[in-house]
PQR file with spaces between the fields and no chain letter, atoms N, CA, C, O and H, PARSE charges and radii, in Angstrom:
ATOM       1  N    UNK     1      86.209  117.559   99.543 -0.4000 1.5000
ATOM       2  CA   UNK     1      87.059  117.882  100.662 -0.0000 2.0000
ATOM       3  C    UNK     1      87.836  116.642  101.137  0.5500 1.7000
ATOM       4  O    UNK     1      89.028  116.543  101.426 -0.5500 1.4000
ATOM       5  N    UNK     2      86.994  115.852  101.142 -0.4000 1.5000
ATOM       6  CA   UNK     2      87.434  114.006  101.484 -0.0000 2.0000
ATOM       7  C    UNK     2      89.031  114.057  100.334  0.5500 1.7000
ATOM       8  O    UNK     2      90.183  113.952  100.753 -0.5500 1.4000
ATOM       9  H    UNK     2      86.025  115.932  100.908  0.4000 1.0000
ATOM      10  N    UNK     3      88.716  114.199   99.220 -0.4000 1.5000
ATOM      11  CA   UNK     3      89.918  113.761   98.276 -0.0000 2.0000
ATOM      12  C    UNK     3      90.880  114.870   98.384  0.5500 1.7000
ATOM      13  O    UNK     3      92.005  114.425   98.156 -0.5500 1.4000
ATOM      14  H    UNK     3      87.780  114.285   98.880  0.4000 1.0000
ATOM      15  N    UNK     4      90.900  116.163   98.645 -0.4000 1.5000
ATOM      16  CA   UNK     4      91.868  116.706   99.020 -0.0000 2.0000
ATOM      17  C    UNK     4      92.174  116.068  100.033  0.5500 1.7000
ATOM      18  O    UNK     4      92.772  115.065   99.643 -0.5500 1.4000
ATOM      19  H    UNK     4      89.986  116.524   98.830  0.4000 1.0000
ATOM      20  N    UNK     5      92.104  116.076  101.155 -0.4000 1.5000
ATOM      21  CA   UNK     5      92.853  115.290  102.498 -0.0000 2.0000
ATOM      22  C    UNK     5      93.662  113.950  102.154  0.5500 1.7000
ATOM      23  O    UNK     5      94.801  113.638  102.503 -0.5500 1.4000
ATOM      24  H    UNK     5      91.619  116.891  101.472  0.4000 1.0000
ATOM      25  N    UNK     6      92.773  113.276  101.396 -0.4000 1.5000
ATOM      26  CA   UNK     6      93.636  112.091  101.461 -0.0000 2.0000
ATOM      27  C    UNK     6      94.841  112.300  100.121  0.5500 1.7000
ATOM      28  O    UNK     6      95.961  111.791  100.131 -0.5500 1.4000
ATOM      29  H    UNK     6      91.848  113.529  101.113  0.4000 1.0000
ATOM      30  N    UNK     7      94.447  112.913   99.346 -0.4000 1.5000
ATOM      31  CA   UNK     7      95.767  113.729   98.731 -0.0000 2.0000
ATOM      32  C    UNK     7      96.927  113.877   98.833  0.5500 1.7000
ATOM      33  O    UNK     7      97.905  113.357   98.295 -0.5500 1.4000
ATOM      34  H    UNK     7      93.537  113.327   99.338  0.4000 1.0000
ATOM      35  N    UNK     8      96.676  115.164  100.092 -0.4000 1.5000
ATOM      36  CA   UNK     8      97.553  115.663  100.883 -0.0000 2.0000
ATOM      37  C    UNK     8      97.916  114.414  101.326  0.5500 1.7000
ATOM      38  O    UNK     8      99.042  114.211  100.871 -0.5500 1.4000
ATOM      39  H    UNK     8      95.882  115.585  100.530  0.4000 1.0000
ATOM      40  N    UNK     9      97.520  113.383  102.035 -0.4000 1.5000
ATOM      41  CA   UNK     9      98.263  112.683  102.825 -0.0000 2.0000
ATOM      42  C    UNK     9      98.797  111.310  102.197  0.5500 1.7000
ATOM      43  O    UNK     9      99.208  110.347  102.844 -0.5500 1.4000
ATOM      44  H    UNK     9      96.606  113.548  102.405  0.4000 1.0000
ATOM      45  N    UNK    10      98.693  111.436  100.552 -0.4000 1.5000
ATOM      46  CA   UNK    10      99.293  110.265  100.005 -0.0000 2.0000
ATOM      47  C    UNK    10     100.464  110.930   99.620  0.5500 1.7000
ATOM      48  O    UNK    10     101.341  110.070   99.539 -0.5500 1.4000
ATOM      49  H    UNK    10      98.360  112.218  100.026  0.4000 1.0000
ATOM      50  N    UNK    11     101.011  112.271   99.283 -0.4000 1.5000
ATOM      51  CA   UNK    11     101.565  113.148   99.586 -0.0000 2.0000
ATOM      52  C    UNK    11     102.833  113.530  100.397  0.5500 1.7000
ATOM      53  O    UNK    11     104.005  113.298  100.104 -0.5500 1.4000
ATOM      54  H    UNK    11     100.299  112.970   99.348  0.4000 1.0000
ATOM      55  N    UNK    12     102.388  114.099  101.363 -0.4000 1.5000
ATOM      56  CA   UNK    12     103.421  113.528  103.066 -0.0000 2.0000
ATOM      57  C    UNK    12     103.562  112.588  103.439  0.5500 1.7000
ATOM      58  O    UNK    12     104.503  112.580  104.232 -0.5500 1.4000
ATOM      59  H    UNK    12     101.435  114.288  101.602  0.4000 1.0000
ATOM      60  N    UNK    13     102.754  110.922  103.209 -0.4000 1.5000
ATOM      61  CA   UNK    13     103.232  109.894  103.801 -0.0000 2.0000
ATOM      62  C    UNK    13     104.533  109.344  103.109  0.5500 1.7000
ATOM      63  O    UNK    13     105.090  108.622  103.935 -0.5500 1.4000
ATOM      64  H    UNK    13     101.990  110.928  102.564  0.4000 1.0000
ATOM      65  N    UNK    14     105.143  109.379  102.112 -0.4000 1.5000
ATOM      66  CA   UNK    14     106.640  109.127  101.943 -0.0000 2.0000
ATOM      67  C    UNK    14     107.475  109.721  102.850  0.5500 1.7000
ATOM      68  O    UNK    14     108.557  109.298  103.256 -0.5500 1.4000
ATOM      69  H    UNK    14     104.691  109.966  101.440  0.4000 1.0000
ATOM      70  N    UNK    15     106.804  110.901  103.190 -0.4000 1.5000
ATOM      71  CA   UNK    15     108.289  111.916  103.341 -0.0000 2.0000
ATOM      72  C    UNK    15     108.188  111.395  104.781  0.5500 1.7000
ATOM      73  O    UNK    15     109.275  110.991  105.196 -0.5500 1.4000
ATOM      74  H    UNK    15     105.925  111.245  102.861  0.4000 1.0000
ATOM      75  N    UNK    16     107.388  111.317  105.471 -0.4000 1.5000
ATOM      76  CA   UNK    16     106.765  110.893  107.297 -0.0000 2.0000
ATOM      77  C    UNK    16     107.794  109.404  107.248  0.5500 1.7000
ATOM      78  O    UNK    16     108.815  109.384  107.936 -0.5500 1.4000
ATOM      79  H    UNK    16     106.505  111.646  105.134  0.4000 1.0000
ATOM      80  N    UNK    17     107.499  108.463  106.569 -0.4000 1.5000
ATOM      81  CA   UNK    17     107.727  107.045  107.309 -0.0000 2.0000
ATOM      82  C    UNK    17     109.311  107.166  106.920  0.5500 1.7000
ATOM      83  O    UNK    17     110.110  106.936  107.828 -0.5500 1.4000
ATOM      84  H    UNK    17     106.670  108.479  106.011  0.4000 1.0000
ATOM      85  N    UNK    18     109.705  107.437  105.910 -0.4000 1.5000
ATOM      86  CA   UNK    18     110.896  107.687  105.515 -0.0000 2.0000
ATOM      87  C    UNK    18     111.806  108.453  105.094  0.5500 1.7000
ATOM      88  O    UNK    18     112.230  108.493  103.940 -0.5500 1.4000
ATOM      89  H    UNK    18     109.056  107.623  105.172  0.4000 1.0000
ATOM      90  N    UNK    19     112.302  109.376  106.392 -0.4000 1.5000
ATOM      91  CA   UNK    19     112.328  111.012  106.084 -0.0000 2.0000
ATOM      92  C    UNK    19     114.599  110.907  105.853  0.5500 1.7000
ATOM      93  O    UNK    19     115.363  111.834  106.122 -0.5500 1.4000
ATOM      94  H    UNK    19     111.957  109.343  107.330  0.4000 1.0000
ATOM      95  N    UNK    20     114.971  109.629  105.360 -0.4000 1.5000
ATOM      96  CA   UNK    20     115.905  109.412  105.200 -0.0000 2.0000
ATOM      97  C    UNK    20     116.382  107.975  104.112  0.5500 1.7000
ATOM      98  O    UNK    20     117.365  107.272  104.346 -0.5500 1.4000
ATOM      99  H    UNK    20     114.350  108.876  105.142  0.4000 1.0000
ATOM     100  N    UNK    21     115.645  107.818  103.187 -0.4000 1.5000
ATOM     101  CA   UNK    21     115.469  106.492  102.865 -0.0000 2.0000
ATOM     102  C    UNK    21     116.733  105.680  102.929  0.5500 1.7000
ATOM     103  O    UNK    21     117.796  106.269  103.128 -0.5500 1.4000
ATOM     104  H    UNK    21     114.847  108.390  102.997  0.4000 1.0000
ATOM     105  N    UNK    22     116.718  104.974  102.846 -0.4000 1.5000
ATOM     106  CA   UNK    22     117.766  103.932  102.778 -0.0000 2.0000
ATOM     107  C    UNK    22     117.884  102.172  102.079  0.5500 1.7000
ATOM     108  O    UNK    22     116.975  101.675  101.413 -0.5500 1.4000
ATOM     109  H    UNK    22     115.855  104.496  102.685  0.4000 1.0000
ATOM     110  N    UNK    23     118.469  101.850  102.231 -0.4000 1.5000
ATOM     111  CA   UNK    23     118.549  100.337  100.932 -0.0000 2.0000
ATOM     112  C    UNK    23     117.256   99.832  102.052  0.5500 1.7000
ATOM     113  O    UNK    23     116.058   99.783  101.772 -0.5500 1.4000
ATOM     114  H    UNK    23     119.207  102.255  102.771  0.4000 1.0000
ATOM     115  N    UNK    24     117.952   99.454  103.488 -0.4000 1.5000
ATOM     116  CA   UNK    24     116.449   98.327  103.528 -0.0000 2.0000
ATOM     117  C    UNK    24     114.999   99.100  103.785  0.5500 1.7000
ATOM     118  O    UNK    24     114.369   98.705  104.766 -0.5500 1.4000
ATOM     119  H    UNK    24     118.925   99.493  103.715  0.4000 1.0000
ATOM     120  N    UNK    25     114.441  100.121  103.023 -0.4000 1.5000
ATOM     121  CA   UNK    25     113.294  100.707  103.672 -0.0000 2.0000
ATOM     122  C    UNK    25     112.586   99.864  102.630  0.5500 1.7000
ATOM     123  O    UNK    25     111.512   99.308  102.858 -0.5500 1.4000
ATOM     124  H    UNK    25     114.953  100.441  102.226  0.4000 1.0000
ATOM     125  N    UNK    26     113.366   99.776  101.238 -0.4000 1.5000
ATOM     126  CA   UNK    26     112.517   98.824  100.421 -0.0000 2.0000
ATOM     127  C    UNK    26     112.091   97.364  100.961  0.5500 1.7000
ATOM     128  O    UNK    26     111.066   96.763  100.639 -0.5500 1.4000
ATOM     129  H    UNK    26     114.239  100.228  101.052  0.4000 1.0000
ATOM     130  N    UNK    27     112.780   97.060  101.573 -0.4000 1.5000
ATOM     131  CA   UNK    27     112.636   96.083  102.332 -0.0000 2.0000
ATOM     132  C    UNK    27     111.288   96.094  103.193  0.5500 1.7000
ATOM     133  O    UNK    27     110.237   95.487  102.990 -0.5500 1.4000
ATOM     134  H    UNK    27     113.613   97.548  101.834  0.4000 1.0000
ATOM     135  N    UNK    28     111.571   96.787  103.999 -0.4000 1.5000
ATOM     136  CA   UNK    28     110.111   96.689  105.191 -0.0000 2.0000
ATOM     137  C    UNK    28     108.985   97.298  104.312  0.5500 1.7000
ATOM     138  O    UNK    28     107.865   96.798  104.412 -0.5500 1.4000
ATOM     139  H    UNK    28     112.425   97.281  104.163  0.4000 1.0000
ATOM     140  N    UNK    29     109.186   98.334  103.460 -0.4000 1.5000
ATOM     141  CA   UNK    29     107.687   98.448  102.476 -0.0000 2.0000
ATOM     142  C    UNK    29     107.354   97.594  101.861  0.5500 1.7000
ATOM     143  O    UNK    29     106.207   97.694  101.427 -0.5500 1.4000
ATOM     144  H    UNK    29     110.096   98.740  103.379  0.4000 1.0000
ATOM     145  N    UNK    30     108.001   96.552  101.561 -0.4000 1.5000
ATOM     146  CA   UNK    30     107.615   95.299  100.596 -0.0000 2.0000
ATOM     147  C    UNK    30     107.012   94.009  101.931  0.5500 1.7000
ATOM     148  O    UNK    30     106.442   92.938  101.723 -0.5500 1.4000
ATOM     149  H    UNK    30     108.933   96.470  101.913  0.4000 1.0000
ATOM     150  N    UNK    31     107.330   94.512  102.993 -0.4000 1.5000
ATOM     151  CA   UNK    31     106.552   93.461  103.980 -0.0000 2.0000
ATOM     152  C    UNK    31     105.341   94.316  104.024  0.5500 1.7000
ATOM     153  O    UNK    31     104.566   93.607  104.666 -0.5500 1.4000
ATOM     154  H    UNK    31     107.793   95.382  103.163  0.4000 1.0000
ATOM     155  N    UNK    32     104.806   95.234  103.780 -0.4000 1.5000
ATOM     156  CA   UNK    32     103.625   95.570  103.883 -0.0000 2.0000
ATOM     157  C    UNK    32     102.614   95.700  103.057  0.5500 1.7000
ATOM     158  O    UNK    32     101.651   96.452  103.206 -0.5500 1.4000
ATOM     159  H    UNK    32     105.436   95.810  103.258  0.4000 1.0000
ATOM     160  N    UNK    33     102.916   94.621  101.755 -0.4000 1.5000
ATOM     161  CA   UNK    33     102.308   94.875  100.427 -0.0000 2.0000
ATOM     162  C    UNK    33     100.942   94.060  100.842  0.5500 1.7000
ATOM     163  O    UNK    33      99.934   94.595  100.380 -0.5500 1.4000
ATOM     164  H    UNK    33     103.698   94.010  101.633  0.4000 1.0000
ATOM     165  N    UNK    34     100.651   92.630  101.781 -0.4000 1.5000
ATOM     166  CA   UNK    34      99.627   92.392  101.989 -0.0000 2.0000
ATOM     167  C    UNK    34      98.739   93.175  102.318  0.5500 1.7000
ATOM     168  O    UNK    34      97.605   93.319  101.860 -0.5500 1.4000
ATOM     169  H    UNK    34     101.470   92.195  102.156  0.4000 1.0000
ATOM     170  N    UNK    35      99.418   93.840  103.364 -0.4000 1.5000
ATOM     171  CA   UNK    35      98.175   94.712  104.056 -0.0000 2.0000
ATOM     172  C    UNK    35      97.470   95.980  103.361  0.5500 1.7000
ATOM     173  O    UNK    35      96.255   96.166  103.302 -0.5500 1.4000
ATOM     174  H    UNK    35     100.339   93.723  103.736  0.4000 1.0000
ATOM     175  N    UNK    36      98.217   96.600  102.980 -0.4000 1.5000
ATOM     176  CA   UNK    36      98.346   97.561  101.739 -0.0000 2.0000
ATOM     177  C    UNK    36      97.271   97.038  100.635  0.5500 1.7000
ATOM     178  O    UNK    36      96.389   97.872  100.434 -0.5500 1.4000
ATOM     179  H    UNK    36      99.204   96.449  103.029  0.4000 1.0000
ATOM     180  N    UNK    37      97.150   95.849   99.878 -0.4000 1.5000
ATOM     181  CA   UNK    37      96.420   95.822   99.062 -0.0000 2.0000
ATOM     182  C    UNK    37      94.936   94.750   99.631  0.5500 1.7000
ATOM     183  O    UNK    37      93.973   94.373   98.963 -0.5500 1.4000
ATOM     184  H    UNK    37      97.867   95.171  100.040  0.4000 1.0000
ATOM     185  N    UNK    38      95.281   94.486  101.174 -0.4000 1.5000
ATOM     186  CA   UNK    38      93.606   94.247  101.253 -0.0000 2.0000
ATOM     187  C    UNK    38      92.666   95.112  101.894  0.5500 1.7000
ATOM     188  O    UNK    38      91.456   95.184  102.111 -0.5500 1.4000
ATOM     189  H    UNK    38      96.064   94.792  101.717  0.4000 1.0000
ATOM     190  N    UNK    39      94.318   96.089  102.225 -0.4000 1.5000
ATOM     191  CA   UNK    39      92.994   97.620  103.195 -0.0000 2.0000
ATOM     192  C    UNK    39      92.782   98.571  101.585  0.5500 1.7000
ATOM     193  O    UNK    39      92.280   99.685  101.734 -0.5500 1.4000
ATOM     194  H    UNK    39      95.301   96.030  102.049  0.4000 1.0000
ATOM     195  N    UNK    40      93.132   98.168  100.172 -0.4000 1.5000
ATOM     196  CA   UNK    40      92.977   99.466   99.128 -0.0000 2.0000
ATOM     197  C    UNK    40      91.741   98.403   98.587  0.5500 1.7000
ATOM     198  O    UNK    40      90.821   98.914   97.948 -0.5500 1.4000
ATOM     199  H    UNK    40      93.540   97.263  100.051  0.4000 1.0000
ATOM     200  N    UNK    41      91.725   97.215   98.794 -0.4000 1.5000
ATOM     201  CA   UNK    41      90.729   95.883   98.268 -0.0000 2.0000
ATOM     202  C    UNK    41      89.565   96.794   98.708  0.5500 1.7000
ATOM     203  O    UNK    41      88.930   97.552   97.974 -0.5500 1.4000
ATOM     204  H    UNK    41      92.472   96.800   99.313  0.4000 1.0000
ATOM     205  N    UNK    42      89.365   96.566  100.222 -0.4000 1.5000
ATOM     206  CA   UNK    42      87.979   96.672  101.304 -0.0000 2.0000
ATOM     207  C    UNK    42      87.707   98.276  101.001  0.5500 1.7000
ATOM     208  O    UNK    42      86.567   98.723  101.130 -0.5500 1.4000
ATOM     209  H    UNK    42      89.880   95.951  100.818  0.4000 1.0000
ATOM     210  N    UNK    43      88.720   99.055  100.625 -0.4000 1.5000
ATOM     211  CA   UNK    43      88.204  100.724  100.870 -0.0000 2.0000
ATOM     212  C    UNK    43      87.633  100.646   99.240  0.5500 1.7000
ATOM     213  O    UNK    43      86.721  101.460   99.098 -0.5500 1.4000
ATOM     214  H    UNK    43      89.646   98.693  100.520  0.4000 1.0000
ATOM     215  N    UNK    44      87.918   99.918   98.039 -0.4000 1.5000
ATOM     216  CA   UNK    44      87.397   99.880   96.672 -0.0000 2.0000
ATOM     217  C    UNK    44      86.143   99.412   96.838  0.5500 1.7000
ATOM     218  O    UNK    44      85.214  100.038   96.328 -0.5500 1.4000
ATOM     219  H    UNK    44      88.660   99.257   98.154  0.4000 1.0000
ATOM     220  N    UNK    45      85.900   98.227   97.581 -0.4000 1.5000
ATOM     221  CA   UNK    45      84.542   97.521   97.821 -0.0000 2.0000
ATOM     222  C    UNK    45      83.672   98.774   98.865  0.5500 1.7000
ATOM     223  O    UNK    45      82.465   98.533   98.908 -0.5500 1.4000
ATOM     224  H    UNK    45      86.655   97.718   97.995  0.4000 1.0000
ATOM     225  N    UNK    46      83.918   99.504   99.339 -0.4000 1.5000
ATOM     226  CA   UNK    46      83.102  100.075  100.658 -0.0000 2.0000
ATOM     227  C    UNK    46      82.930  101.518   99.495  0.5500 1.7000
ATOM     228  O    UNK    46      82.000  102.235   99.866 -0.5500 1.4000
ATOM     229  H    UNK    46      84.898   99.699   99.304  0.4000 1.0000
ATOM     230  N    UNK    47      83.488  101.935   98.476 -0.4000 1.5000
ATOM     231  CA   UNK    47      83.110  103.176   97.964 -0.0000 2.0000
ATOM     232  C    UNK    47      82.171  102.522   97.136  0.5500 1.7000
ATOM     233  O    UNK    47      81.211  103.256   96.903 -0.5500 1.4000
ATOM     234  H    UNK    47      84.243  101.353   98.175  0.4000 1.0000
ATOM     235  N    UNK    48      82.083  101.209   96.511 -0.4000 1.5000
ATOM     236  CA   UNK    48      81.246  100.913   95.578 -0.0000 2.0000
ATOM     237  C    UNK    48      80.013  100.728   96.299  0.5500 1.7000
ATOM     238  O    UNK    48      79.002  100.973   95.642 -0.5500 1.4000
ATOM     239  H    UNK    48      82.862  100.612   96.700  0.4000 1.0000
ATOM     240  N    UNK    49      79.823  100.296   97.679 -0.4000 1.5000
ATOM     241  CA   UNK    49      78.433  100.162   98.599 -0.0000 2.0000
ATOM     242  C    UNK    49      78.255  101.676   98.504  0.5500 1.7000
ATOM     243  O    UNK    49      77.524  102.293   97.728 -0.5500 1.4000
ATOM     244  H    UNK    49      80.645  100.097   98.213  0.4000 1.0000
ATOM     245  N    UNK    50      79.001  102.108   99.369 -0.4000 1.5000
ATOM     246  CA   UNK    50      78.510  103.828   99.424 -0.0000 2.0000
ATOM     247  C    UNK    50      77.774  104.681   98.221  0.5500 1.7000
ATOM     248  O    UNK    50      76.733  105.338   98.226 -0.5500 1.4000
ATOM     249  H    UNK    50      79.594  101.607   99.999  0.4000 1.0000
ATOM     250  N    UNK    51      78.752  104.398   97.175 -0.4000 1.5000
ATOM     251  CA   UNK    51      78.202  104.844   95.708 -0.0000 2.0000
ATOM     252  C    UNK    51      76.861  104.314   95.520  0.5500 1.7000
ATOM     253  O    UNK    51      75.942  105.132   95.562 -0.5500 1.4000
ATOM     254  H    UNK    51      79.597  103.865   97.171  0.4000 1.0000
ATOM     255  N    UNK    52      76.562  102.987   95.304 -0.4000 1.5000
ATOM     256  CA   UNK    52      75.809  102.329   95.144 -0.0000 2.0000
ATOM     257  C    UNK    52      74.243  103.305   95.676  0.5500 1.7000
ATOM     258  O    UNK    52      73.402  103.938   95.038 -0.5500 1.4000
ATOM     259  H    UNK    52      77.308  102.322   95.270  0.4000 1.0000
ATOM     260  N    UNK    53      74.483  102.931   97.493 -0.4000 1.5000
ATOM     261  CA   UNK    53      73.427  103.303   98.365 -0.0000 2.0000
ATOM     262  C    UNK    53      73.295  104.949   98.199  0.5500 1.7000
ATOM     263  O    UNK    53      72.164  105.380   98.422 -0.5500 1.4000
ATOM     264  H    UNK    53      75.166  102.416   98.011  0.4000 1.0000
ATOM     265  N    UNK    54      74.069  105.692   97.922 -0.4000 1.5000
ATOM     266  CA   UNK    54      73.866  107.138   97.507 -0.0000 2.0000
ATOM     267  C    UNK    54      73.068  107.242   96.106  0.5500 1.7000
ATOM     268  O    UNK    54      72.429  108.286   95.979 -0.5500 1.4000
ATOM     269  H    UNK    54      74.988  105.342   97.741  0.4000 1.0000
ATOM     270  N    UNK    55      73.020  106.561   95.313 -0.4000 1.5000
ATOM     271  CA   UNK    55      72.020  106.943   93.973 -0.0000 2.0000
ATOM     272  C    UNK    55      73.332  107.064   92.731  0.5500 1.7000
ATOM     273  O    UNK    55      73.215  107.184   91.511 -0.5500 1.4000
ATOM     274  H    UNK    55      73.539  105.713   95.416  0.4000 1.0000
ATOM     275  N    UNK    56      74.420  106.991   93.474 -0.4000 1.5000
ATOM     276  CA   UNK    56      75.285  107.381   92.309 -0.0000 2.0000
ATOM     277  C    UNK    56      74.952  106.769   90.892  0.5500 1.7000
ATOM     278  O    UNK    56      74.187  105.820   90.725 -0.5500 1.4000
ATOM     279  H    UNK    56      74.515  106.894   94.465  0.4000 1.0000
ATOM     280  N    UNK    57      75.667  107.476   89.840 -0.4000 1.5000
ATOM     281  CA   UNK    57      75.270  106.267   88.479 -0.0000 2.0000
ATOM     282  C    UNK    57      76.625  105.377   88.588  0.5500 1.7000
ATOM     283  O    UNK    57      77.605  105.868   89.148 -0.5500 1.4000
ATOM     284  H    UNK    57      76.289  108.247   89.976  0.4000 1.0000
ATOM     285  N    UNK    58      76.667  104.207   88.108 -0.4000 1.5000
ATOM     286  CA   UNK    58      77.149  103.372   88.083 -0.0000 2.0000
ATOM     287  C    UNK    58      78.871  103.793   87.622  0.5500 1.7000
ATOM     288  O    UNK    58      79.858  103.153   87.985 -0.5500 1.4000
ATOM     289  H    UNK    58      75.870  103.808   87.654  0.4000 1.0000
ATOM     290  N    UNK    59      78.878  104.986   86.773 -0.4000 1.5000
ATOM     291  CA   UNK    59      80.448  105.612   86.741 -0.0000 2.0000
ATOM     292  C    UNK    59      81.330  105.771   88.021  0.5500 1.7000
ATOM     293  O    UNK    59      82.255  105.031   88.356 -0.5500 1.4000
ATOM     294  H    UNK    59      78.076  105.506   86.479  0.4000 1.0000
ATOM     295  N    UNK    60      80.947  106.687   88.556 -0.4000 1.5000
ATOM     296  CA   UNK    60      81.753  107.317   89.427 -0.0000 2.0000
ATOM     297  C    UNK    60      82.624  105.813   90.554  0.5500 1.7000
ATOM     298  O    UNK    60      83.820  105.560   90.693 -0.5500 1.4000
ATOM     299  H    UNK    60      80.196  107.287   88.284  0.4000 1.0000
ATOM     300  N    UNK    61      81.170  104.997   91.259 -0.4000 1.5000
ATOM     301  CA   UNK    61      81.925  104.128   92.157 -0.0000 2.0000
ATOM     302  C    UNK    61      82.418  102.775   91.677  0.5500 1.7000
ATOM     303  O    UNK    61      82.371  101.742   92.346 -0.5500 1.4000
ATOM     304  H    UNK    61      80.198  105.203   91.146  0.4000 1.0000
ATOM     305  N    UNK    62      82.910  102.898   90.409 -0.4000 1.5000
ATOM     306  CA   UNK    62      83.659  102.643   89.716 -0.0000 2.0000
ATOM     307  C    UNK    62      84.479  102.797   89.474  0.5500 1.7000
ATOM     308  O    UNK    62      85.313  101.893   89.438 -0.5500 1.4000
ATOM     309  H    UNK    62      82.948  103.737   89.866  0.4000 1.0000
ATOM     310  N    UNK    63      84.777  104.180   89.123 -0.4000 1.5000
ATOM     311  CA   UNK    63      86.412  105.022   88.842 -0.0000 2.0000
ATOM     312  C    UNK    63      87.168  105.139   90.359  0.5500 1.7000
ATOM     313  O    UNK    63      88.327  104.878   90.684 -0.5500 1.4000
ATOM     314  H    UNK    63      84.099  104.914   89.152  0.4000 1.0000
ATOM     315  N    UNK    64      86.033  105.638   91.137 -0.4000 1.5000
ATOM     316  CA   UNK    64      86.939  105.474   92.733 -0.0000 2.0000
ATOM     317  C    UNK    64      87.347  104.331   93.175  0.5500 1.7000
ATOM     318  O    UNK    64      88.399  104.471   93.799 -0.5500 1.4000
ATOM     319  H    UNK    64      85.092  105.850   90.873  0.4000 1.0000
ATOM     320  N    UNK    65      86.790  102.689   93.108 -0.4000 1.5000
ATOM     321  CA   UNK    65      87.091  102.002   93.210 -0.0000 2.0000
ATOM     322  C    UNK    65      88.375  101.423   92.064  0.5500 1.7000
ATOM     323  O    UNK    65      89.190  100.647   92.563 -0.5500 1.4000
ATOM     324  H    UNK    65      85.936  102.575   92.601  0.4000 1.0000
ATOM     325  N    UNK    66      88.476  101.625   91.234 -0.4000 1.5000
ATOM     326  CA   UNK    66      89.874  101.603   90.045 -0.0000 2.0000
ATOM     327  C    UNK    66      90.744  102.161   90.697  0.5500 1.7000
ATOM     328  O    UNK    66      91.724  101.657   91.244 -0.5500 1.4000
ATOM     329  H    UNK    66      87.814  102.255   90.830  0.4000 1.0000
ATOM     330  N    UNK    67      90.296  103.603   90.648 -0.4000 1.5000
ATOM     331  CA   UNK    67      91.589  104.328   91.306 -0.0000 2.0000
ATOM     332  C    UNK    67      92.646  103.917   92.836  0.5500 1.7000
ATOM     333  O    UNK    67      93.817  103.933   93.216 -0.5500 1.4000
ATOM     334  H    UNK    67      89.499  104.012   90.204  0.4000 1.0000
ATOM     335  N    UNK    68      91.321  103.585   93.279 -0.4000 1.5000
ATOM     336  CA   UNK    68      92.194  102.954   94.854 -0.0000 2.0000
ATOM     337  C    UNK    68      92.735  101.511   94.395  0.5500 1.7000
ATOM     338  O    UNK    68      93.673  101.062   95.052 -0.5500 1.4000
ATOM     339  H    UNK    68      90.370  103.572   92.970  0.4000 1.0000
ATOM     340  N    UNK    69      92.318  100.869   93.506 -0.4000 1.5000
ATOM     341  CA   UNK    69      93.112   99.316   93.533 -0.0000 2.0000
ATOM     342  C    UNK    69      94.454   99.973   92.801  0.5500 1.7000
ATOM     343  O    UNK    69      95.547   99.639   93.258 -0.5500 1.4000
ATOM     344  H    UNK    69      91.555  101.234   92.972  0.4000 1.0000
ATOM     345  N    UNK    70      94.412  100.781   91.820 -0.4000 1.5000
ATOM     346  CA   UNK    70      95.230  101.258   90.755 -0.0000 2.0000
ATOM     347  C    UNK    70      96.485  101.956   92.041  0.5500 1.7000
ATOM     348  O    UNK    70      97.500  102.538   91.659 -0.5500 1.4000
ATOM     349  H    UNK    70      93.524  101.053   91.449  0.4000 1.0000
C-alpha cells in the first residue's frame, strides 16, 4: 500500500511543482539536487535498518534501497 502511494505521488509531483514548465524550472530543480539525493541517501539507509530489523532476507532491503538511490 506504502509503494502505491508513493507511486502515485512520484507521479503527480511533476505535474504539482510545475504545472507550466519553463526554461528556468531546470534551473531551480538543479538547486535542489543536494537535498534530493541526501533525503533518497537517508530513506535507502532507513529501509535497509527496517529490512534488516524485520527478518527480511538480505534481497529485498537491498533492491529498495537501489531503487531509491537509482
Amino acid at each position: 500500500m506504502v509503494a502505491l502511494a508513493v507511486t502515485a505521488g512520484l507521479w503527480v509531483f511533476p505535474a504539482v511543482v510545475f504545472p507550466e514548465p519553463g526554461a528556468n524550472d531546470a534551473i531551480e530543480l538543479a538547486n535542489l539536487s543536494l537535498p534530493v539525493v541526501g533525503a533518497t541517501l537517508l530513506a535507502a539507509i532507513v529501509a535497509l535498518i527496517v529490512g534488516y530489523r524485520r527478518r527480511w532476507s538480505s534481497t529485498a532491503p537491498v533492491a529498495l534501497g537501489t531503487f531509491l538511490i537509482g
